[in-house]
VEXKOLNU-59448 format. One record per residue (C-alpha): residue in three letters; x, y, z. Coordinates in pm, 1 decimal. Layout:
<nodes>
ALA_X_Y_Z
...
</nodes>
This chain:
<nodes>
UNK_-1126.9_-4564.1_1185.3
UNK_-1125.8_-4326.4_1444.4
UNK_-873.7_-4141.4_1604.7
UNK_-824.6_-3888.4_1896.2
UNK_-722.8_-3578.2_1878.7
UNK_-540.5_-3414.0_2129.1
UNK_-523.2_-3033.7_2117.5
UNK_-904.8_-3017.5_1965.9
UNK_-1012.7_-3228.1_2173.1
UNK_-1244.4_-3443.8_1954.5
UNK_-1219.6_-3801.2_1778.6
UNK_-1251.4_-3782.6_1404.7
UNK_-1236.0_-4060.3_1086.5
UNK_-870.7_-4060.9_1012.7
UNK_-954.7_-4125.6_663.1
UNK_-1218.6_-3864.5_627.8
UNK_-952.4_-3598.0_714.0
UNK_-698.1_-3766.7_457.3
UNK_-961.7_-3716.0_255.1
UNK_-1010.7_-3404.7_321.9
UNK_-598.6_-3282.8_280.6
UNK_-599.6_-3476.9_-28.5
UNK_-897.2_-3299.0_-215.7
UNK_-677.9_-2946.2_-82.5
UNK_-403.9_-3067.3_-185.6
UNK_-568.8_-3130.0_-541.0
UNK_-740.0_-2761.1_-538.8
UNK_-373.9_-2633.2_-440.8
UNK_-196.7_-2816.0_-776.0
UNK_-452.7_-2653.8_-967.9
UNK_-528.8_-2331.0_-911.4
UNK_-231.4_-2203.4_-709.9
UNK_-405.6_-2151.4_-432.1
UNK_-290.7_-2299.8_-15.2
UNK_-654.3_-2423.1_2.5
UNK_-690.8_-2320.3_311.8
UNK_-988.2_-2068.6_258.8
UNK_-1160.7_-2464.4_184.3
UNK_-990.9_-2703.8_398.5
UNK_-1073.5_-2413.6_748.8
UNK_-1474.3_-2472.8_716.4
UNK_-1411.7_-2813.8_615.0
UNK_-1286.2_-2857.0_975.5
UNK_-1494.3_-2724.0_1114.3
UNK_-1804.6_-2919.3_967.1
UNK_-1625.4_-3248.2_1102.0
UNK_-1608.4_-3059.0_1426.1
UNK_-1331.6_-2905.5_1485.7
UNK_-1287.9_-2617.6_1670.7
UNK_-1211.9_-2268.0_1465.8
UNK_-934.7_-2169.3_1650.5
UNK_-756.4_-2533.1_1592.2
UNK_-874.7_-2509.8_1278.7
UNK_-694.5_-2207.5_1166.3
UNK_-340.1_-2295.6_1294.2
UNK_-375.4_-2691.1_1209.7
UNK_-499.4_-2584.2_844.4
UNK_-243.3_-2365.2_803.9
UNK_37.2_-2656.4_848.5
UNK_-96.3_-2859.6_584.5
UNK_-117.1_-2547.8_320.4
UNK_254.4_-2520.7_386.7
UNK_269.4_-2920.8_276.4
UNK_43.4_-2909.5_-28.3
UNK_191.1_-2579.7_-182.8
UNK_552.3_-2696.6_-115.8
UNK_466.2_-3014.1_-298.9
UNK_219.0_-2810.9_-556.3
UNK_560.7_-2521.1_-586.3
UNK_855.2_-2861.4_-692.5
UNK_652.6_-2938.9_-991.0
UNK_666.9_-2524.9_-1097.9
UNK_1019.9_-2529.6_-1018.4
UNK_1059.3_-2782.4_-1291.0
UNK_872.3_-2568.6_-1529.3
UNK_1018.1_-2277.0_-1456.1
UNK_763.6_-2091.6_-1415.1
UNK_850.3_-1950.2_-1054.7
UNK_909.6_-1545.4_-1029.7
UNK_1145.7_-1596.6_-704.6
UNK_1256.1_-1214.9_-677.4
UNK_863.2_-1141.3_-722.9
UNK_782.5_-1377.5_-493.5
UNK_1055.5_-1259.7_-213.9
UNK_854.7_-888.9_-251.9
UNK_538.4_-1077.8_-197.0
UNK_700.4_-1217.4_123.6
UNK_840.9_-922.8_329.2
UNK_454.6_-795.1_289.5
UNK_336.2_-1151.3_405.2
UNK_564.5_-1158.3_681.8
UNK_484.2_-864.8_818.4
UNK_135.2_-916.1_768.6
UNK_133.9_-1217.0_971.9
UNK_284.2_-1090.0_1253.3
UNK_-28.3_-799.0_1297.1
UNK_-252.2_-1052.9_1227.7
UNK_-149.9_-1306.4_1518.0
UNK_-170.1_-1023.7_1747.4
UNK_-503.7_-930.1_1602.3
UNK_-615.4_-1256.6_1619.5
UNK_-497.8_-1325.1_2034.6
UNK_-656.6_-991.6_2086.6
UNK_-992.2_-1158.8_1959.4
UNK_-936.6_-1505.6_2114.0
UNK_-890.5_-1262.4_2484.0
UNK_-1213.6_-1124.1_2383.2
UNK_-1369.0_-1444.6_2402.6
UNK_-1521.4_-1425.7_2018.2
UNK_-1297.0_-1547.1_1795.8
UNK_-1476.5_-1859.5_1725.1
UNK_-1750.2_-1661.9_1588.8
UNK_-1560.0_-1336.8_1400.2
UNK_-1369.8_-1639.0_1240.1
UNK_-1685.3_-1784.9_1083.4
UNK_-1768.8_-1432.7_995.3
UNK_-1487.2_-1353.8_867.0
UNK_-1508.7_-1699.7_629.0
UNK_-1874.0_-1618.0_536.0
UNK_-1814.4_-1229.1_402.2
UNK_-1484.9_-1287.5_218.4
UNK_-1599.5_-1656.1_65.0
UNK_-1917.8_-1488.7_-48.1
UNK_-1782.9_-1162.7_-219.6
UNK_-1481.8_-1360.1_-370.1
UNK_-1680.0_-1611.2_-439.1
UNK_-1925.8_-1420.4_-653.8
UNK_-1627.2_-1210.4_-836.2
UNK_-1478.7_-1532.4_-932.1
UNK_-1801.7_-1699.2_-1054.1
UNK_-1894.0_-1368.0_-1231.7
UNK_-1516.8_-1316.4_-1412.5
UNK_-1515.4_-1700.7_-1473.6
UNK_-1862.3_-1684.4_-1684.5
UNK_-1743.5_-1369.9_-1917.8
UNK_-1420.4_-1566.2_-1992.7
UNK_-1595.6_-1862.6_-2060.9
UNK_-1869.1_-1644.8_-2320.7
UNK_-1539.0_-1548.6_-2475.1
UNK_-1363.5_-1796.8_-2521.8
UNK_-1681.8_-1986.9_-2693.6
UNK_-1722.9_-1736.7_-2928.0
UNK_-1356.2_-1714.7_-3022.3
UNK_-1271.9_-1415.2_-2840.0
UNK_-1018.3_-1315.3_-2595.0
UNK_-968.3_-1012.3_-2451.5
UNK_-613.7_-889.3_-2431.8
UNK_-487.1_-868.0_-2075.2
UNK_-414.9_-497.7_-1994.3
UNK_-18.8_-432.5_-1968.4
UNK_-14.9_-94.0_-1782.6
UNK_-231.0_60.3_-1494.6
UNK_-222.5_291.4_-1242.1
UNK_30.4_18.2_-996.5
UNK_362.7_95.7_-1346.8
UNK_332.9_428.5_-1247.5
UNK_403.0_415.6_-902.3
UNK_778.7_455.5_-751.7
UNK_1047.7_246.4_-612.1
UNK_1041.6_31.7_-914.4
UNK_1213.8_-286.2_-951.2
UNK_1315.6_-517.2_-1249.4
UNK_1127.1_-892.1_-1261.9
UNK_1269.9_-1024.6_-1506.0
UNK_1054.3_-1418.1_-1529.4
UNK_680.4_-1223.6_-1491.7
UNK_866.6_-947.9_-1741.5
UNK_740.3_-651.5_-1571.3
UNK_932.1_-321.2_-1427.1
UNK_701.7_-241.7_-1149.8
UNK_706.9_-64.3_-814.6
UNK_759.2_-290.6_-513.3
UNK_486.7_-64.8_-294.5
UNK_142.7_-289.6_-473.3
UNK_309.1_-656.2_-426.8
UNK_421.9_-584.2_-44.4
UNK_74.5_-399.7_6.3
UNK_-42.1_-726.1_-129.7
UNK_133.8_-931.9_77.7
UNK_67.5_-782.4_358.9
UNK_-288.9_-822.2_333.4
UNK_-247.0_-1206.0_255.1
UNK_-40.5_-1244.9_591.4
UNK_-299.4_-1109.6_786.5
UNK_-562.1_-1346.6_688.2
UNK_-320.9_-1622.6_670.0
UNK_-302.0_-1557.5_1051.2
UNK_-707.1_-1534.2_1117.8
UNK_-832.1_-1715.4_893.3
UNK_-555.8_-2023.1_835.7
UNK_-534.9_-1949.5_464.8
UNK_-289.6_-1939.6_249.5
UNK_-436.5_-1627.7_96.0
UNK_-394.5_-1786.0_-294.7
UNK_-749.9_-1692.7_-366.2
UNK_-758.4_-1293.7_-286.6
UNK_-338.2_-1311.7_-446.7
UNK_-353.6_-1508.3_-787.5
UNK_-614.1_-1252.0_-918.3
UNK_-446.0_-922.3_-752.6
UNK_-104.8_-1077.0_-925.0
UNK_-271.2_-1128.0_-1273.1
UNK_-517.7_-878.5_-1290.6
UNK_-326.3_-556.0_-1044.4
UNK_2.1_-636.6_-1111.0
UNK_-10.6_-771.8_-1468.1
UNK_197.6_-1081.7_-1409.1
UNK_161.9_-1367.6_-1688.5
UNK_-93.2_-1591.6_-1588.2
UNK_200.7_-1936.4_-1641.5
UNK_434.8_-1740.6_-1331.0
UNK_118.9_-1647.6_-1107.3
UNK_75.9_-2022.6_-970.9
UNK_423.6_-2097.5_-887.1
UNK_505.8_-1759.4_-753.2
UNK_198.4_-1758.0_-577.6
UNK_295.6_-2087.1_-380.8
UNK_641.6_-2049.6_-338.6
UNK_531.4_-1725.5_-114.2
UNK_233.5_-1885.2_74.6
UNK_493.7_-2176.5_212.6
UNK_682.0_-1943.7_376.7
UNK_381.7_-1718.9_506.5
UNK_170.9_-1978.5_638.6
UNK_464.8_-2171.0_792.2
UNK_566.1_-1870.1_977.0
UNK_171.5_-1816.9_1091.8
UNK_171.6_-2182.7_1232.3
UNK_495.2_-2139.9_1356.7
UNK_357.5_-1834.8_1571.1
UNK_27.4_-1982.1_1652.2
UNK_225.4_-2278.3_1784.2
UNK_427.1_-2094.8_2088.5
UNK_118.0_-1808.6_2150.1
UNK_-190.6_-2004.9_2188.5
UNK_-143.8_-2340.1_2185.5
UNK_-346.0_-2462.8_1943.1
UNK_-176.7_-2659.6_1604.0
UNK_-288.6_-3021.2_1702.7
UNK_-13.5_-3254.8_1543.6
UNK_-215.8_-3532.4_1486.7
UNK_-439.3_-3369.9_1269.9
UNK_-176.5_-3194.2_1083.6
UNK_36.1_-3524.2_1038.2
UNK_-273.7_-3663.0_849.2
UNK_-373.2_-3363.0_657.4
UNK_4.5_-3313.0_557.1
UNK_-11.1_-3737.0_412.1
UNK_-331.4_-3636.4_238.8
UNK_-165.5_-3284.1_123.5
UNK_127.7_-3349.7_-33.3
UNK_-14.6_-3663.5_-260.0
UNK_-336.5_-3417.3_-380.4
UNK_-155.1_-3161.6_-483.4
UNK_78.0_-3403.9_-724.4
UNK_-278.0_-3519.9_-879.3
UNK_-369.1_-3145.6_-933.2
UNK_-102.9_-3025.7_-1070.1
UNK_-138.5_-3281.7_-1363.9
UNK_-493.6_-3240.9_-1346.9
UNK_-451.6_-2856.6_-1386.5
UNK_-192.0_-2940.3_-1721.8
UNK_-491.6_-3106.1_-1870.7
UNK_-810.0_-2840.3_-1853.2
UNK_-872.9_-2549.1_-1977.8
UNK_-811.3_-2240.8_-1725.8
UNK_-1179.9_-2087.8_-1773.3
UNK_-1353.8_-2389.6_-1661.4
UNK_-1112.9_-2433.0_-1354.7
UNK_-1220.1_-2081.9_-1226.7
UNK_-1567.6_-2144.1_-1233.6
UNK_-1558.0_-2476.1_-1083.5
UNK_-1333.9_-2325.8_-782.5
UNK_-1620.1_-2021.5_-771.5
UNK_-1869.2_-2224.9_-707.4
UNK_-1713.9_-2468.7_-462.4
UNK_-1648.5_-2148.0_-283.5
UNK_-2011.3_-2049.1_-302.5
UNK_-2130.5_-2376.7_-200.2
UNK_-1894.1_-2364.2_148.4
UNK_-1992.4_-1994.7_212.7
UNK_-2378.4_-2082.1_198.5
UNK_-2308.7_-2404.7_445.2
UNK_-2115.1_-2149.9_670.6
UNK_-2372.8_-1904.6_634.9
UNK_-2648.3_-2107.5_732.7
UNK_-2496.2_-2293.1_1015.4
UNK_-2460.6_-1923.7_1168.2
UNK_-2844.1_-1804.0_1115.5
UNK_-3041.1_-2156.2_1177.0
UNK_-3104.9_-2251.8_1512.1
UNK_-2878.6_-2508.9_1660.8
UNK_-2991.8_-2844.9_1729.7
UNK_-2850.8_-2827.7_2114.9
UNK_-2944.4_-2495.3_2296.4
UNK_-2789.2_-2457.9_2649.2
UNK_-2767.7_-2113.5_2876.2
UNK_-2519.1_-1991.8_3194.9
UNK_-2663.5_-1890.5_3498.3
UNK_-2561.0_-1822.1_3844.4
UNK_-2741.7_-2028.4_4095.2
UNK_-2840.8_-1957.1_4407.5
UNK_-2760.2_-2145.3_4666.7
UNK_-3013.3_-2154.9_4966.9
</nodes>
């Protein structure tokens, strides 16, 4: 069935981008992640252009990880003063990033710097994750896990505070730097930032690894809703069809994924998220180097 929309500018299968929301809204349930560092190039392989792309996407991360956050609510496993830290950074993040991000789109290459952007951070994450998933997986098959360090360089840091779910007495300085950073790519990218803050929060901060996911989500509703919120009145471009159907598709995923996420081991979740990543960052990659199907040039004409 296919459907028009608006703002983009395109006609799309409306099932094809439930589809799409739904298998987010899955990866969102069960890592912690918005999804939107997936559901962005997904976009824009159904056509989509990337500036739509990025402020659409980030609408339906807001649906998927309020759904995803309900169901971590009822475990209890949500760090809310953690994840309040996590937000001032993310906040304030967002704002620089939307004015980075108009500063591009003046430029006239944002399209472009986006895909960039998607192809150099999905790649290097991507490769981290597959690389960290694979030693965890080694150890876990021969019966060995390595203890999670509890104190770095971040405990001795000041301007501590007391979080009292995650059980750490940290300083606030490495979870607003963190947030921060998340914001800003929430805003040029349309992601929720999950995948560059689950690891920082387990591996930089020391958080337990049953508080990252919920904490993790509960902040990344109220970044990315502020980012589309801000995209909306400066440029124009959240389509509300699209988001309307990626939200339907959103909010029933991430429901599946959370049980899903219950009911495998964590090791063997990473590494199938890795190379999903990898797999999107190639497609990306090569759709920027090969030569495109359609090639078209401007130039003035002279009138006689």
């Amino acid at each position: 069935m296919q459907i028009y929309l608006p703002i983009a500018e395109v006609s799309v299968n409306a099932f094809l981008v439930l589809g799409l929301g739904g298998l987010v809204g899955v990866l969102s349930g069960m890592f912690g992640v918005g999804g939107g560092f997936l559901l962005t190039p997904l976009l824009f392989f159904i056509g989509i252009p990337p500036a739509v792309a990025v402020a659409t996407g980030a609408t339906q991360i807001v649906a998927s990880s309020f759904s995803g956050v309900l169901a971590h609510f009822r475990r209890r496993t949500v760090d809310l003063r953690m994840g309040s830290v996590l937000l001032i950074g993310g906040l304030f993040g967002a704002a620089l990033g939307i004015i980075l991000f108009n500063y591009l789109r003046s430029l006239g290459q944002v399209d472009l710097l986006v895909r960039l952007f998607y192809v150099v951070f999905l790649g290097i994450i991507g490769a981290l994750m597959f690389a960290e998933s694979l030693r965890a997986l080694r150890n876990v098959n021969k019966g060995k896990l390595p203890p999670r360090k509890k104190h770095n360089w971040v405990h001795g840091l000041p301007f501590k505070m007391r979080f009292r779910v995650s059980g750490l007495y940290i300083s606030v300085m490495p979870p607003i730097a963190v947030g921060i950073l998340v914001g800003i790519l929430a805003a040029i990218m349309g992601v929720g930032g999950g995948f560059i803050m689950v690891p920082a929060m387990i591996y930089l901060l020391g958080m337990p690894t049953k508080v990252v996911i919920g904490t993790s989500l509960f902040q990344i509703i109220f970044v990315t809703a502020f980012t589309t919120m801000l995209h909306a009145t400066t440029n124009y471009t959240v389509d509300v069809v699209l988001a309307v159907l990626l939200l339907i598709g959103g909010v029933i995923g991430a429901q599946v994924g959370t049980r899903i996420g219950v009911k495998m081991k964590a090791e063997q979740l990473r590494i199938l998220l890795a190379l999903l990543v990898l797999v999107v960052c190639g497609k990306l990659a090569l759709e920027l180097l090969l030569e495109p199907a359609e090639l078209y040039s401007i130039a003035p004409v002279e009138l006689k």
